[in-house]
Structure formats: structure tokens, C-alpha cells
N, CA, C and O of each residue as an XYZ file, in Angstrom:
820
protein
N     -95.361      8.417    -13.943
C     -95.138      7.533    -12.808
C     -95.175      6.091    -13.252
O     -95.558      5.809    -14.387
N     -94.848      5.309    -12.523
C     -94.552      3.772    -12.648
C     -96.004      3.434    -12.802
O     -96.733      3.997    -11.985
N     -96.543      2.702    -13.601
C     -97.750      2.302    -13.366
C     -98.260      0.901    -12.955
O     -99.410      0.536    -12.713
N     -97.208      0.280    -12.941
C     -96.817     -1.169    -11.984
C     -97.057     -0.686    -10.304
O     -97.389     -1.559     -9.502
N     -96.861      0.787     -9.827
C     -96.579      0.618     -8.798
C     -98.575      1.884     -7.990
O     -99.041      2.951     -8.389
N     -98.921      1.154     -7.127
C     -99.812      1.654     -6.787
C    -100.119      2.443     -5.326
O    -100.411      2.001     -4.215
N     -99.906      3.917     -5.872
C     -99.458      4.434     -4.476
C    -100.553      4.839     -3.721
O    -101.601      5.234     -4.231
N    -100.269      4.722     -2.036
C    -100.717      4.758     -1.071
C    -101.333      6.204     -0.535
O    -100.590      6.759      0.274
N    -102.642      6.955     -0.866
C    -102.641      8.224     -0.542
C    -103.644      8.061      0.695
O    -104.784      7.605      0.596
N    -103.121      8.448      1.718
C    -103.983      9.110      3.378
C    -104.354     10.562      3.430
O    -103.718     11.613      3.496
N    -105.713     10.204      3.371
C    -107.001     11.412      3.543
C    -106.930     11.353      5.220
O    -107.230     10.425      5.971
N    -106.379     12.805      5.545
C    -107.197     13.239      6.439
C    -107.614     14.227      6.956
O    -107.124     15.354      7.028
N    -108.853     13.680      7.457
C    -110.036     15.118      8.011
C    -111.184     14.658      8.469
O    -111.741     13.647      8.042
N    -111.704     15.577      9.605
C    -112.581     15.320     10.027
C    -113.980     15.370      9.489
O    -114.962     15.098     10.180
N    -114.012     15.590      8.717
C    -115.581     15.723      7.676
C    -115.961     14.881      6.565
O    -115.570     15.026      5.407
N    -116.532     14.237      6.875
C    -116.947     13.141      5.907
C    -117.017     13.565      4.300
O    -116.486     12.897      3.414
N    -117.790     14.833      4.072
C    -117.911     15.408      2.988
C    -116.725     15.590      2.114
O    -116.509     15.559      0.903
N    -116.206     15.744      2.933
C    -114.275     16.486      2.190
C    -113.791     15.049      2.071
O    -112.949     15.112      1.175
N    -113.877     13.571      2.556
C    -113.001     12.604      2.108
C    -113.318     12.341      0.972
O    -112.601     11.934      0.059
N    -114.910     12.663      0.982
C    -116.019     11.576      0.156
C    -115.379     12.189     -1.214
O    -115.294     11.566     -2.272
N    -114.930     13.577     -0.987
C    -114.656     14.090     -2.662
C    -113.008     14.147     -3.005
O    -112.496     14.360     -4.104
N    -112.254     13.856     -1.558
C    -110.924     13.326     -2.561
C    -110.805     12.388     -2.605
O    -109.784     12.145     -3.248
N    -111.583     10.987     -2.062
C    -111.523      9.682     -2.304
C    -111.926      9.706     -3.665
O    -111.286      9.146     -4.556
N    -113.383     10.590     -3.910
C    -113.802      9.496     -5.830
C    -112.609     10.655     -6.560
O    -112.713     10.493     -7.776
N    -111.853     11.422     -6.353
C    -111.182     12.406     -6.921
C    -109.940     11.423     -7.170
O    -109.544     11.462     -8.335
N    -109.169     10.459     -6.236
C    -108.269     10.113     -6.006
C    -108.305      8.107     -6.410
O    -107.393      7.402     -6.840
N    -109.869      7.701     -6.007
C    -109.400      6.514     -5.991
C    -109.373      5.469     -7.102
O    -109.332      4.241     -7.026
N    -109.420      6.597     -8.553
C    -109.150      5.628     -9.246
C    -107.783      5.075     -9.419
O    -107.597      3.863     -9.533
N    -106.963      5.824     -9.436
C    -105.854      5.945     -9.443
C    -104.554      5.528     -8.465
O    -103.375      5.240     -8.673
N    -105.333      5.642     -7.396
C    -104.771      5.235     -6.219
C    -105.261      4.427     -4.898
O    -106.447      4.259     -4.611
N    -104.334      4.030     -4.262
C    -104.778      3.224     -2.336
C    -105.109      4.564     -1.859
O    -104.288      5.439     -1.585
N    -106.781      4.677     -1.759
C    -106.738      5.585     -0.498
C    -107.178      4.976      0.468
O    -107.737      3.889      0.318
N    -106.978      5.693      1.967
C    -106.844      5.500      2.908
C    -107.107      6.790      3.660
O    -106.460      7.819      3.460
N    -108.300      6.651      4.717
C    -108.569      7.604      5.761
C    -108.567      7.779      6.980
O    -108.624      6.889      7.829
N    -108.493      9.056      7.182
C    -108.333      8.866      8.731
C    -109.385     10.145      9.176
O    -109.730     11.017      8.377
N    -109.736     10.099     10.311
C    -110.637     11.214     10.641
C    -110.110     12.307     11.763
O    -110.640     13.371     12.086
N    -108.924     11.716     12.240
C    -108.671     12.751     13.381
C    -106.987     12.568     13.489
O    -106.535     11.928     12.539
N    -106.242     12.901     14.223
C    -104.828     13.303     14.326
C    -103.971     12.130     14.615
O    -102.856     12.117     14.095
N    -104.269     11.317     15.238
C    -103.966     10.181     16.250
C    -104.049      8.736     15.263
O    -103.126      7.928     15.166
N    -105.333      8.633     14.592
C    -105.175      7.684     13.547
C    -104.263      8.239     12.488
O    -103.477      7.487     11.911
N    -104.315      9.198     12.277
C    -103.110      9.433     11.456
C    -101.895      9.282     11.343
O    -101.350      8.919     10.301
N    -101.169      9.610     12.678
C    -100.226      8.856     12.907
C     -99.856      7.551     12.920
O     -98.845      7.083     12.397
N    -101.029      6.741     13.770
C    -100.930      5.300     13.920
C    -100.854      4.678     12.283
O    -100.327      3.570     12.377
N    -101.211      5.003     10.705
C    -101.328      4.587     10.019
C     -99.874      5.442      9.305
O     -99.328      4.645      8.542
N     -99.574      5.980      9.318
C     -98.328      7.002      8.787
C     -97.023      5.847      9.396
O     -96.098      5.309      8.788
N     -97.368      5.791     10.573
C     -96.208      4.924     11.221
C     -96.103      3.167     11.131
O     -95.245      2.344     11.447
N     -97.314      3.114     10.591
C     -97.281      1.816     10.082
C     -96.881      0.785      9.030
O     -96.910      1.249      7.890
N     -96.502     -0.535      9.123
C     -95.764     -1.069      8.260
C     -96.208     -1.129      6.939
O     -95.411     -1.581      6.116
N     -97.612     -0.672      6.456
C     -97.740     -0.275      5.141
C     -98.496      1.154      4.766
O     -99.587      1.510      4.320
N     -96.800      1.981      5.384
C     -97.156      3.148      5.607
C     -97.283      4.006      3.655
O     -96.866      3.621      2.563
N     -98.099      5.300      4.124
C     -98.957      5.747      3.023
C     -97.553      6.483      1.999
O     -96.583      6.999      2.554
N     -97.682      6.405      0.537
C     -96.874      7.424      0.298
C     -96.878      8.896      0.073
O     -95.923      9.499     -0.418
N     -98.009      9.454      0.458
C     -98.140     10.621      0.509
C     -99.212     11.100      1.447
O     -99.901     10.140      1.790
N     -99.630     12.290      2.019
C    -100.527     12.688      3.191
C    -101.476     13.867      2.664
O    -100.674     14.723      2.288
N    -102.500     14.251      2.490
C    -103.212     15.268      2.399
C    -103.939     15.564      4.048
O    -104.406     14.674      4.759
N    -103.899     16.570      4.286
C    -104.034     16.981      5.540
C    -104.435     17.893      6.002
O    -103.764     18.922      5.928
N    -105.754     17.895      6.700
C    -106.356     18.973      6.898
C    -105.919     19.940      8.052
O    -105.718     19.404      9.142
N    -105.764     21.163      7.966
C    -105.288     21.454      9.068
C    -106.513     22.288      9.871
O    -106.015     23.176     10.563
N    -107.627     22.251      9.942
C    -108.478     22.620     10.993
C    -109.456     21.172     11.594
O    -110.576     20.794     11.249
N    -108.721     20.740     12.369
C    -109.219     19.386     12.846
C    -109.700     19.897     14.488
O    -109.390     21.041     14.819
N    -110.298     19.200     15.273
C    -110.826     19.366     16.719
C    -109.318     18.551     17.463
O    -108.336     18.411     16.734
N    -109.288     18.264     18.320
C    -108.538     18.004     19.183
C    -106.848     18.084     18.413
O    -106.206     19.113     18.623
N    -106.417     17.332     17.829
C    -105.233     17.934     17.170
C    -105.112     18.183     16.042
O    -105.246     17.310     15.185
N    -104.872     19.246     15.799
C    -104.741     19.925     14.536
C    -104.012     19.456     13.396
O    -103.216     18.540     13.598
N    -104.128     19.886     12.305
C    -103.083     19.470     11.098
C    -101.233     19.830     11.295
O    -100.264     19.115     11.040
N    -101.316     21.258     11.859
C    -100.153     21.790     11.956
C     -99.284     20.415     13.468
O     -98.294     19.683     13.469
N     -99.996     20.623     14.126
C     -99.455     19.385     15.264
C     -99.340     18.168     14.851
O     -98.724     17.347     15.530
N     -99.815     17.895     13.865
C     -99.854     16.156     13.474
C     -98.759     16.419     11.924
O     -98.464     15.366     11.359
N     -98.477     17.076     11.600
C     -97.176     17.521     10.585
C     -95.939     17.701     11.546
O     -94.790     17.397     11.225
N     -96.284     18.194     12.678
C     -94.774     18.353     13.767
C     -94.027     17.260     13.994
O     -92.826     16.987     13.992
N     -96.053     16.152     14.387
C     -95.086     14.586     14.958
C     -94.823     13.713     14.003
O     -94.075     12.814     14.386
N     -95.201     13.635     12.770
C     -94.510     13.076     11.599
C     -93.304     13.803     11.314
O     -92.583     13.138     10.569
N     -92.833     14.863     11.610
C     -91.605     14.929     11.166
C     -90.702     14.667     12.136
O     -89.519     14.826     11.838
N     -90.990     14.285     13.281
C     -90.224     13.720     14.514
C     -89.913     12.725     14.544
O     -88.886     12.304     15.077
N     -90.944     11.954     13.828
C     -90.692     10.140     14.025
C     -89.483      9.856     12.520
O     -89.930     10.266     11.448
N     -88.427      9.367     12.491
C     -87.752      8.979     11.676
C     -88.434      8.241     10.034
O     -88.230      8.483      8.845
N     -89.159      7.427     10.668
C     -90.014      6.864      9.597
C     -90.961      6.961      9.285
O     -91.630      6.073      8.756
N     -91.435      8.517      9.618
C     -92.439      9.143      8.736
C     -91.981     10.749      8.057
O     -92.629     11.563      7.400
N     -90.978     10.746      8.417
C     -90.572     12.095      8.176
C     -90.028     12.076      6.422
O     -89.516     12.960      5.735
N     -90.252     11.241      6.241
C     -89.710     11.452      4.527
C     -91.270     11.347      3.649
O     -91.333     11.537      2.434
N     -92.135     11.106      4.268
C     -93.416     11.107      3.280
C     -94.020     12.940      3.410
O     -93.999     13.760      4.328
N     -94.372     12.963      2.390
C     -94.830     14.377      1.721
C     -95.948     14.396      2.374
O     -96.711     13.431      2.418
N     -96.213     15.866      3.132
C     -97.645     15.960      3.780
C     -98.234     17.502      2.519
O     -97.683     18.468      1.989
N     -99.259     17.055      2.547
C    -100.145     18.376      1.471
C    -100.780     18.961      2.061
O    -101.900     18.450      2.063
N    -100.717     20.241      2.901
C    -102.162     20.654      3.622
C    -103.820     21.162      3.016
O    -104.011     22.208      2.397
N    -104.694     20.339      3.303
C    -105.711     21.186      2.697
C    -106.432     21.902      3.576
O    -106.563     21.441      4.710
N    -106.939     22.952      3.292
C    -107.266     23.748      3.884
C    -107.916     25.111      2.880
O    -107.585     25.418      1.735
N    -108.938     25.757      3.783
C    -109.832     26.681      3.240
C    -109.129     28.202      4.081
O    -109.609     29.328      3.953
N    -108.088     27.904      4.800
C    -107.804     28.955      5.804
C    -106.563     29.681      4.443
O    -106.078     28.943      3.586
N    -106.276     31.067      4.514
C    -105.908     32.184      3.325
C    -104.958     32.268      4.134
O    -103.948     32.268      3.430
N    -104.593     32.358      5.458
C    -103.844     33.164      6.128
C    -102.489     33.229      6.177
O    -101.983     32.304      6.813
N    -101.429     34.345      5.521
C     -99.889     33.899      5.199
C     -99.067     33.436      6.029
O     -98.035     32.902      5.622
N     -99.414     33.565      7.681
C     -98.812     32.875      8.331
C     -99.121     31.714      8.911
O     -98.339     31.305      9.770
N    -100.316     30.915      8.589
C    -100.493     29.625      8.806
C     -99.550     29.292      7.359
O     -98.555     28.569      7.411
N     -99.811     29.642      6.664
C     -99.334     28.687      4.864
C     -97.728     28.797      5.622
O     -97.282     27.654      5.715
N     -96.827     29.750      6.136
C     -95.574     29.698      6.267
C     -95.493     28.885      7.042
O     -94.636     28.049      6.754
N     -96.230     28.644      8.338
C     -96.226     28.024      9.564
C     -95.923     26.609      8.141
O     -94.870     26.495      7.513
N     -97.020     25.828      7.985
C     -97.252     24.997      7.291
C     -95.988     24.403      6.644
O     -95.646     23.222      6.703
N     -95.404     25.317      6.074
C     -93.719     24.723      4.869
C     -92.662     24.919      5.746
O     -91.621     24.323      5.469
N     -92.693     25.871      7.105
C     -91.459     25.302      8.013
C     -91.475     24.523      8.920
O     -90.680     24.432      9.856
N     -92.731     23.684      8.606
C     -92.913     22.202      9.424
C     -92.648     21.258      8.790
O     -92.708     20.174      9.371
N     -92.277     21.288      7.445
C     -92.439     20.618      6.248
C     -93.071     19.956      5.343
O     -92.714     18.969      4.701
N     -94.773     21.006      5.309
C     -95.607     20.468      4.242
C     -94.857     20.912      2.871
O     -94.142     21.892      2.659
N     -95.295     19.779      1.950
C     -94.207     20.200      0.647
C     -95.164     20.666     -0.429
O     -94.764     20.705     -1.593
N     -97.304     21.280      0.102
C     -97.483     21.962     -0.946
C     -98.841     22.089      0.178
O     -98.956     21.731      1.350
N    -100.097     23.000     -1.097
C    -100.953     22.934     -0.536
C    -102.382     22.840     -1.481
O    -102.605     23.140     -2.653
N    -102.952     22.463     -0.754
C    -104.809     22.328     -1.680
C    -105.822     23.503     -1.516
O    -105.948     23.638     -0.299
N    -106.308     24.072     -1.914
C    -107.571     24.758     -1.080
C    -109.170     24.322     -1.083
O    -109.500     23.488     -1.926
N    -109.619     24.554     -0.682
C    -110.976     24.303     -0.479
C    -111.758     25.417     -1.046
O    -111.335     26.560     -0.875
N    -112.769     25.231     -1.653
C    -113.394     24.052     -2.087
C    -112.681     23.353     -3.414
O    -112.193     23.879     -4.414
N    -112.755     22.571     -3.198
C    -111.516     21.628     -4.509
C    -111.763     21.590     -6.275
O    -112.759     21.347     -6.956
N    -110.968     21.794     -6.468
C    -111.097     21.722     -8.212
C    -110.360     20.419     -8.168
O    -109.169     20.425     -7.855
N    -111.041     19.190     -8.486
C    -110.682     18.033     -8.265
C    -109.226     17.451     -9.642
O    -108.663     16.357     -9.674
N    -108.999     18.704    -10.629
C    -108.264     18.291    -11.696
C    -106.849     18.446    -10.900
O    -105.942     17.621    -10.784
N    -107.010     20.478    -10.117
C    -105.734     20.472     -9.771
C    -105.321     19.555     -8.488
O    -104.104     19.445     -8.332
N    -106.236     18.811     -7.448
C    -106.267     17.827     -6.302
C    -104.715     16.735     -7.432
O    -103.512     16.636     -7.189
N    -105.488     16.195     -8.491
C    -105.241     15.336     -8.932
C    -103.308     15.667     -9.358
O    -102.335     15.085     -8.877
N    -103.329     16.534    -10.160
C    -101.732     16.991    -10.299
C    -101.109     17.246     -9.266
O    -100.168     16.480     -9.056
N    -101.323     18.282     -8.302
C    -100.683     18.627     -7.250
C    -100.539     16.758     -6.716
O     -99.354     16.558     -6.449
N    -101.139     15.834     -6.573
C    -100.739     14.925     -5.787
C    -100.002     13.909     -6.815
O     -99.195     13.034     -6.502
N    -100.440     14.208     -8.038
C     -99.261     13.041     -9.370
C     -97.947     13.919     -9.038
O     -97.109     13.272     -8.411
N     -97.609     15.171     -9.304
C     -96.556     16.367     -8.952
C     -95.707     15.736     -7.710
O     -94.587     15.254     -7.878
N     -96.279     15.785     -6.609
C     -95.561     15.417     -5.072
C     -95.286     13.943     -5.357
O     -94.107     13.678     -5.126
N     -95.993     12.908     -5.783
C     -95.525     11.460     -6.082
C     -94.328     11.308     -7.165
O     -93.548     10.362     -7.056
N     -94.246     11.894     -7.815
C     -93.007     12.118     -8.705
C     -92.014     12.334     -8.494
O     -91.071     11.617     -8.831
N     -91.917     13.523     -7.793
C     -90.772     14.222     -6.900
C     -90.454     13.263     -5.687
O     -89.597     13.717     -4.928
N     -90.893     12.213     -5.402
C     -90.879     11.377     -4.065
C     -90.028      9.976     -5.144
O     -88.961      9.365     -5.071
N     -91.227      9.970     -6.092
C     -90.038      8.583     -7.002
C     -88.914      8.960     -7.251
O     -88.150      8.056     -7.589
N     -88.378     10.266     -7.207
C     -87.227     10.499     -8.092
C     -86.429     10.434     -6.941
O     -85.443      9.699     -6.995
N     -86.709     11.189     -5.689
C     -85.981     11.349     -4.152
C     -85.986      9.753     -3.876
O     -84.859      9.263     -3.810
N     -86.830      9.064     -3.744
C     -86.376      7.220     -3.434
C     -85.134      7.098     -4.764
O     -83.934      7.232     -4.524
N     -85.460      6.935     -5.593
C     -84.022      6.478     -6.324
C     -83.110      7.627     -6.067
O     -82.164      7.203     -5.403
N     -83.021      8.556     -6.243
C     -81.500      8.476     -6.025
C     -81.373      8.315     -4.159
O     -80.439      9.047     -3.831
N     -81.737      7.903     -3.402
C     -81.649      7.115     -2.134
C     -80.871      6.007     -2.241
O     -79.826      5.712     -1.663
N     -81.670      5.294     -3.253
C     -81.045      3.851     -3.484
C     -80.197      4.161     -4.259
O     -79.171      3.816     -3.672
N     -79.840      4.682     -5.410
C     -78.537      4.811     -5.520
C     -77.873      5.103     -4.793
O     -76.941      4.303     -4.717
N     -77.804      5.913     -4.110
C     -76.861      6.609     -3.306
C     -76.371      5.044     -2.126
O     -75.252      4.541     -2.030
N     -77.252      4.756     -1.622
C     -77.187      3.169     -0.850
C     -76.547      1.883     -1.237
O     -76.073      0.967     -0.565
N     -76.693      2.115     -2.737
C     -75.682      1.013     -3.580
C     -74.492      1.280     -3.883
O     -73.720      0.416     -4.298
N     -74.023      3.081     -3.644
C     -73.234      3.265     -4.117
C     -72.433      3.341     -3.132
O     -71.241      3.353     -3.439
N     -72.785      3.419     -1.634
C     -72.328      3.456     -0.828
C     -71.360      2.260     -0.296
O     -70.227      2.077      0.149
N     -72.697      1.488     -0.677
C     -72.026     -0.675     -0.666
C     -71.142     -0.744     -1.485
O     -70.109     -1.166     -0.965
N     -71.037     -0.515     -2.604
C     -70.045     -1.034     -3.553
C     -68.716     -0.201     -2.859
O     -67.648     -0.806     -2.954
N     -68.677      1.228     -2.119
C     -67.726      2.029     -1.906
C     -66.860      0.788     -0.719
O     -65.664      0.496     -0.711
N     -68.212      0.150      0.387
C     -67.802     -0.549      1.444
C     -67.559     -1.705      1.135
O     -67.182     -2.305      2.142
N     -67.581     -2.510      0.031
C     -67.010     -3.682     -0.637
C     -65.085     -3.136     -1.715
O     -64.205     -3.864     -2.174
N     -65.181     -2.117     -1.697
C     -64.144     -1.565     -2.388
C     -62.857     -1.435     -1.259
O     -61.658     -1.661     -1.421
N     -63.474     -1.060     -0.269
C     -62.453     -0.577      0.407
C     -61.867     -1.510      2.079
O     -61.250     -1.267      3.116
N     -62.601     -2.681      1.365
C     -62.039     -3.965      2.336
C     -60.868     -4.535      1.763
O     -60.056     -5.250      2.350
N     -60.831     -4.083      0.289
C     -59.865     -5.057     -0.569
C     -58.304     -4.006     -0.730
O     -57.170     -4.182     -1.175
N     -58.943     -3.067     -0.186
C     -57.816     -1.299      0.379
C     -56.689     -2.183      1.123
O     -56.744     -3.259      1.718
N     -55.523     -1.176      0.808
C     -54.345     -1.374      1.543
C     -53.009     -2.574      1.382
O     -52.484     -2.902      0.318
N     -52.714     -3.014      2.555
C     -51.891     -4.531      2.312
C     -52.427     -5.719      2.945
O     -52.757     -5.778      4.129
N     -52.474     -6.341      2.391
C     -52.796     -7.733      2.631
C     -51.501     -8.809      3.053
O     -50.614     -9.132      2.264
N     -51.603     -9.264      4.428
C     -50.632     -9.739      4.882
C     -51.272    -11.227      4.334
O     -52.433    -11.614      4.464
N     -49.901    -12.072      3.545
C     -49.825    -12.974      2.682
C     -49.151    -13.883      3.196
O     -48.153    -13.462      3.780
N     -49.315    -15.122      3.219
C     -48.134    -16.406      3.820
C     -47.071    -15.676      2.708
O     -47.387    -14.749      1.962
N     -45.850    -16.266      2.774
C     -45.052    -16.240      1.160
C     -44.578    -17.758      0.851
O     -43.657    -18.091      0.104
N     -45.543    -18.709      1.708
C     -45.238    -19.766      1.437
C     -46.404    -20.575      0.702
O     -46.272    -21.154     -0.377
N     -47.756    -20.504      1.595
C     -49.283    -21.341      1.482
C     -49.610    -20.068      0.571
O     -50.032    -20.347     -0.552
N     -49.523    -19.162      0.780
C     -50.305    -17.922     -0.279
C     -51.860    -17.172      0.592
O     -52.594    -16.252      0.234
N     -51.893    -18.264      2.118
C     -53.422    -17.442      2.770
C     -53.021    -16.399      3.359
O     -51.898    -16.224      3.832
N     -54.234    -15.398      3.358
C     -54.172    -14.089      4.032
C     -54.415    -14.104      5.609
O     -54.972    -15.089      6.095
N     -54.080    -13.212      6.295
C     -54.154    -13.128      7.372
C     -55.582    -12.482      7.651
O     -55.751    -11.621      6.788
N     -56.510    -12.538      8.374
C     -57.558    -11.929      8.476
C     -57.400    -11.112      9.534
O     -56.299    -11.057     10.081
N     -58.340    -10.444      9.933
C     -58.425     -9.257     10.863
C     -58.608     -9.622     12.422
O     -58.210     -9.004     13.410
N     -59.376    -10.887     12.321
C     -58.928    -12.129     13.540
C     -57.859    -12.762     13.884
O     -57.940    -13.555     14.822
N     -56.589    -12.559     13.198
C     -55.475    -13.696     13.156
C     -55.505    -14.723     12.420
O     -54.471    -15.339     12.161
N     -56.792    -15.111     11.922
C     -56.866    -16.360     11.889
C     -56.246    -16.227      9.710
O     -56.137    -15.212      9.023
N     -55.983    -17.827      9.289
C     -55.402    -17.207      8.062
C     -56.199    -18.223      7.144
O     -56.399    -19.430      7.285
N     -56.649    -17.191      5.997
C     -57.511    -17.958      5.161
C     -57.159    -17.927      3.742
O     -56.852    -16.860      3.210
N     -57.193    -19.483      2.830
C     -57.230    -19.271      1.509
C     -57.558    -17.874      0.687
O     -58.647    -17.316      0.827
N     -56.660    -17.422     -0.071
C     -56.575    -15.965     -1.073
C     -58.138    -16.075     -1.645
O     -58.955    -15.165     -1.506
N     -58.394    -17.236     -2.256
C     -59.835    -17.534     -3.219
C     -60.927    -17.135     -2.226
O     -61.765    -16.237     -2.320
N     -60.736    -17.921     -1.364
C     -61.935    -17.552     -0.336
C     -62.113    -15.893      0.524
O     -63.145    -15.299      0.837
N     -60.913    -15.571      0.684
C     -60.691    -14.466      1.102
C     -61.437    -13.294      0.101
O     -62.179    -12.378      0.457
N     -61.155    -13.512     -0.746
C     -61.498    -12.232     -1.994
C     -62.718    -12.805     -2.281
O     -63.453    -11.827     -2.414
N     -63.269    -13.629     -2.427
C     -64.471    -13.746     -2.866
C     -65.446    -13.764     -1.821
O     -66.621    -13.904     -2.160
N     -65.118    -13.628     -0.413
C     -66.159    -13.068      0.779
C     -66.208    -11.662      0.880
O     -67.232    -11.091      1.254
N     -65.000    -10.961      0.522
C     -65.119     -9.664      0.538
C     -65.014     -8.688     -0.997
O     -64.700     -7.501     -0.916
N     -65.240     -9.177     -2.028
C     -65.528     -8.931     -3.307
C     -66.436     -9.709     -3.837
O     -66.586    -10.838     -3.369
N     -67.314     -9.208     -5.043
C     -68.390    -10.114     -5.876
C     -67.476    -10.638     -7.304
O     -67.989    -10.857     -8.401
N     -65.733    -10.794     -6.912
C     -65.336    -11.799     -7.832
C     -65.592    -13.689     -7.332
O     -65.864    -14.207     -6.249
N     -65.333    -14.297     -8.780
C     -65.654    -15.443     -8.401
C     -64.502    -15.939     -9.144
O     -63.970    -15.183     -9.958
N     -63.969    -17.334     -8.931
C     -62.924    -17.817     -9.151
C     -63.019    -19.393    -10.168
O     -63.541    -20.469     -9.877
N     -62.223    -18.928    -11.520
C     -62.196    -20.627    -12.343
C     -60.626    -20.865    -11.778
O     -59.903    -20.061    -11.190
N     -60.337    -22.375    -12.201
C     -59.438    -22.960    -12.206
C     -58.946    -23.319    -13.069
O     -59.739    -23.937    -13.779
N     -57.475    -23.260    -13.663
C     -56.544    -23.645    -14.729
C     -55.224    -23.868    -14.504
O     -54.612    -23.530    -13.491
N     -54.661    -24.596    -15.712
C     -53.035    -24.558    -15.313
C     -52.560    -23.106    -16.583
O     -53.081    -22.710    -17.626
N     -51.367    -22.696    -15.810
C     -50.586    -21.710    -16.425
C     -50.157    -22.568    -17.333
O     -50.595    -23.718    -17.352
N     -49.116    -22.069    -18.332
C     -48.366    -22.979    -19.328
C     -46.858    -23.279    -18.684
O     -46.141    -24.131    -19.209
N     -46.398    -22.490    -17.457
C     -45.304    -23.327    -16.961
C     -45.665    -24.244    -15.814
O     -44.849    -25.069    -15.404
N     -46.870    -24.117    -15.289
C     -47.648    -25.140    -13.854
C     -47.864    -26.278    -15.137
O     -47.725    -27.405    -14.661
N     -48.106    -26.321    -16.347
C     -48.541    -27.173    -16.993
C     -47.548    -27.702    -17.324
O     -47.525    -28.887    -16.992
N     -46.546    -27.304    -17.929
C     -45.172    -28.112    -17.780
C     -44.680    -28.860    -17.028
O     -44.247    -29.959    -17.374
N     -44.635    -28.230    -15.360
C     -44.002    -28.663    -14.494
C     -44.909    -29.382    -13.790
O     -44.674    -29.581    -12.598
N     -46.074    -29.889    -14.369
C     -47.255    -31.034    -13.944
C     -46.791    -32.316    -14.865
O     -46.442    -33.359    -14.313
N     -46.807    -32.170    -16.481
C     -46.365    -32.931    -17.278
C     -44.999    -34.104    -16.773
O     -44.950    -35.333    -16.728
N     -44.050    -33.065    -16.464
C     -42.610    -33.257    -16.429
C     -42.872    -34.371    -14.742
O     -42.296    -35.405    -14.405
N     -43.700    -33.762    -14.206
C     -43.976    -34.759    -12.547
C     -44.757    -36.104    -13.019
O     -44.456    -37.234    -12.634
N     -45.483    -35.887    -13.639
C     -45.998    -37.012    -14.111
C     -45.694    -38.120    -15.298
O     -46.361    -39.098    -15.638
N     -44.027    -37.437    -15.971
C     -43.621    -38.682    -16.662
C     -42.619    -38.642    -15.722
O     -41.961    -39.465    -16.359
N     -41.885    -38.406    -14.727
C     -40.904    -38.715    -13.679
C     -41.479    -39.815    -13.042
O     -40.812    -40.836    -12.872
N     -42.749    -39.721    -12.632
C     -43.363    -40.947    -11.799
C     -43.735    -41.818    -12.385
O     -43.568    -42.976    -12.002
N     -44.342    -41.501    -13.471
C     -44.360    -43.158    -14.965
C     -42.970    -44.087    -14.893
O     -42.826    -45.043    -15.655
């Protein structure tokens, strides 16, 4: 992983005991951040320095883990962060319940704090690699939508040389292409503009 970059892990659960041991498990390494019940969880998931990954207990009192994985995947801008369930519960249809809500792994209890530690370097990895190619995909998209302004015909004076814009209105070629392309423009004479500059300027001598 990037080690410039210091990621954001949200503990939650209702038991003090269980943070206390993935916080010193977790915080050398990382922002942790807790929550104790369903509701702060959200409120901090949805927030502007939201977490990059979730460990999550799913036997909580009033809302559960499985319900607070439903409404993160509802809200647009929490639905791309990785939730981990931890949990001491065996049962094959909570664990299924769990991955067709979209937890993307799980912990058990009582913790072997080495595998805590991989399973959550593992899910942060797989999340750096899913953000870039995002952004690629986003740059590649721009360059597609800078490509395809310069598409087609370009209605041209055949006299001044400006283009017609999509307003009517008609603008210098230089300016035109260089608002809708990342070319930029020098200035020179050709060798017959240079002639026929010469030849104007000993006519007027």
C-alpha cells in the first residue's frame, strides 16, 4: 500500500472490549475511528471525511450490523467502501445474508489480531486498485469528451478562417481549438507569407 497515504478504518460495536482490541490491533497503522451503535455509523460513513474501510459488528442492540450494511449500500456515497463483518455468530445463513448485502469479507471472534491485520491490508488494496482504475477510467472518459468536440465538420468562414460555434456566434480557429482541445498555439511566417510580407514591405519603402 501507499505509505504516504493514511487510511481511515471505522470500528464498530457495541462493546468496549472488542474496540479496545482492534484499535491497539489497528492503530498503528492506521485512522481509527469508532462508533458504538448503528446510527453513528452511518452519520460518520456519510461524512465528508468518510472512513475507507468498515469493520462491523453484526450483533448490535437496536440496529444491527446486517441493517446498517443495507443503509450503506443505499446511500450512493457510501456504497463503495468495504464493510468487514465481525462477528462470533458460525451461522451459514447469516455469513450469506452478510455477502448479498455486500460485506466483502469477514473476522471472527475472538480475534487473532495478525489475521484482523491482513484481512484489513487485503480489503485496502483491493479498494486502491478499484479507485485507480476509477480514475482512469474518468480520465479516460475526459480525454474521450475532449476528443469528440473536435469530431465531425467544422463550419469555417472561407474568408476570416472563424468557426461557427454551436451558438451561431463565430470565433477565431486558435481560440476555438484551444478551448476545446489541450493544444496550444506559436506564431510564425510560412516561407511564402514570408515572401509575400517582404515583397509588401519593399512596395511601401
Amino acid at each position: 500500500m501507499d505509505e504516504q497515504v493514511l487510511y481511515k478504518v471505522l470500528i464498530v460495536d457495541d462493546i468496549p472490549a472488542n474496540i479496545h482490541i482492534l484499535a491497539e490491533t489497528l492503530g498503528e497503522e492506521y485512522d481509527v475511528r469508532v462508533a458504538t451503535d448503528g446510527l453513528k455509523a452511518l452519520e460518520l460513513a456519510a461524512g465528508l471525511d468518510k472512513p475507507d474501510i468498515i469493520l462491523l459488528d453484526i450483533m448490535m442492540p437496536g440496529m444491527d450490523g446486517l441493517e446498517v450494511c443495507r443503509r450503506l449500500r443505499d446511500k450512493p456515497e457510501c456504497r463503495d467502501i468495504p464493510v468487514v463483518f465481525v462477528t462470533a455468530m458460525t451461522e451459514r445463513d447469516v455469513e450469506i445474508q452478510g455477502l448479498e448485502l455486500g460485506a466483502v469479507d469477514y473476522i471472527s471472534k475472538p480475534f487473532v489480531p495478525t489475521i484482523v491485520r491482513l484481512r484489513v491490508a487485503n480489503q485496502l488494496e483491493l479498494k486502491k486498485q478499484r479507485d485507480l482504475l476509477a480514475f482512469q477510467k474518468q480520465q479516460l472518459e475526459a480525454t474521450l469528451a475532449k476528443v469528440k468536440l473536435l469530431e465531425g465538420i467544422l463550419p469555417v468562414c472561407m474568408y476570416c478562417k472563424k468557426i461557427r460555434r454551436d451558438d451561431d456566434a463565430w470565433q477565431q480557429m486558435e481560440a476555438y481549438i484551444t478551448e476545446h482541445s489541450e493544444a496550444l498555439f506559436s506564431h510564425g511566417l510560412c516561407p511564402e507569407c514570408a515572401a509575400e510580407a517582404l515583397r509588401s514591405l519593399e512596395e511601401a519603402g
